[in-house]
C-alpha positions as CSV (number, residue, x, y, z in Angstrom):
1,X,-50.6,-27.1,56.5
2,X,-48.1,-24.4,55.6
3,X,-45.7,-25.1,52.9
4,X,-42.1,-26.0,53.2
5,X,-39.9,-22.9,52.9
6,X,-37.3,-24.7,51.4
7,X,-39.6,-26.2,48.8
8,X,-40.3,-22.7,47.6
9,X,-37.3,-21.6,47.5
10,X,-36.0,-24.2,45.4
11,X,-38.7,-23.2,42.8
12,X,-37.8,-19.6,43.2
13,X,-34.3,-20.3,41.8
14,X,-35.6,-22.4,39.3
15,X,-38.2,-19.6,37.9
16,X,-35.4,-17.3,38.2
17,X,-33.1,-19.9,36.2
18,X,-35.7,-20.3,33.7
19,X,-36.4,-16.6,33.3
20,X,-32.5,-15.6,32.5
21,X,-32.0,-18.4,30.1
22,X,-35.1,-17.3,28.0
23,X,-34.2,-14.1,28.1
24,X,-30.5,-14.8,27.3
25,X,-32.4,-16.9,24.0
26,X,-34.3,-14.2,23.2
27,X,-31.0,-12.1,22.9
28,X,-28.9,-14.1,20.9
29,X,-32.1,-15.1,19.0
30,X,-32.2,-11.0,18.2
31,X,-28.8,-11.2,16.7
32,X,-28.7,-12.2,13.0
33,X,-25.6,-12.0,10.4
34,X,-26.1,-11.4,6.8
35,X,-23.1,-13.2,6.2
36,X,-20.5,-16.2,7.7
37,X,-17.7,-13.2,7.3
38,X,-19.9,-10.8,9.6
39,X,-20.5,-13.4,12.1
40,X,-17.3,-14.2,12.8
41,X,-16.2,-10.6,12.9
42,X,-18.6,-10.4,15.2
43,X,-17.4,-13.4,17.4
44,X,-13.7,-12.5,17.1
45,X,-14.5,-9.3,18.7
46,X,-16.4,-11.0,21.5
47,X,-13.5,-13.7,22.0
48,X,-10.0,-12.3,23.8
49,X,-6.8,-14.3,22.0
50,X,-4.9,-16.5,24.5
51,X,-1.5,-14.5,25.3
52,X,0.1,-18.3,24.6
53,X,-1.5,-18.3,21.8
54,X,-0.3,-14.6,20.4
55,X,3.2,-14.9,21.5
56,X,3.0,-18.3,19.3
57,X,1.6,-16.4,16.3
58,X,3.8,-13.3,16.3
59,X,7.1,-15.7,16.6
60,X,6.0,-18.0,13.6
61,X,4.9,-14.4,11.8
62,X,8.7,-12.7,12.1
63,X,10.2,-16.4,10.9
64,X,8.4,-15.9,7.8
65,X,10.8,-14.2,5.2
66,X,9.0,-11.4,3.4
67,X,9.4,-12.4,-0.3
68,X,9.1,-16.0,0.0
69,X,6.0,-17.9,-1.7
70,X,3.3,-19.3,0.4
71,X,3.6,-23.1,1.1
72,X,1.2,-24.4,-1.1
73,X,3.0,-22.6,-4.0
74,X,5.9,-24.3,-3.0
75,X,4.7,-27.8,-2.7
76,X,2.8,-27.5,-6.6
């Protein structure tokens, strides 16, 4: 009795599955930090910044008046 093609091809894509995420594992297993800082440096280079999200942080940036002390200071 011959084997269903389907059958087999459905384990194909599963070995093939299987094989990319261990070797996508492997990679990031490679992959160490010596430190929290480096790691996110690391991810921060990785990871684009939302345009929303710039726009937001450029505007709140030029509200800030230059000689002014931080919040906390002003709170204490």
């Amino acid at each position: 009795m011959k084997p269903d093609p389907i059958l087999r091809q459905t384990t194909t894509e599963k070995q093939v599955e299987e094989t990319i995420t261990g070797e996508t594992q492997q990679v990031r297993a490679e992959q160490k930090f010596v430190s929290a800082e480096e790691l996110l440096r690391h991810d921060r280079a990785q990871t684009p910044v939302p345009e929303a999200l710039a726009q937001r942080l450029a505007a709140t940036v030029g509200q800030t008046e230059p000689g002014s002390p931080p919040w906390w200071r002003r709170w204490l």
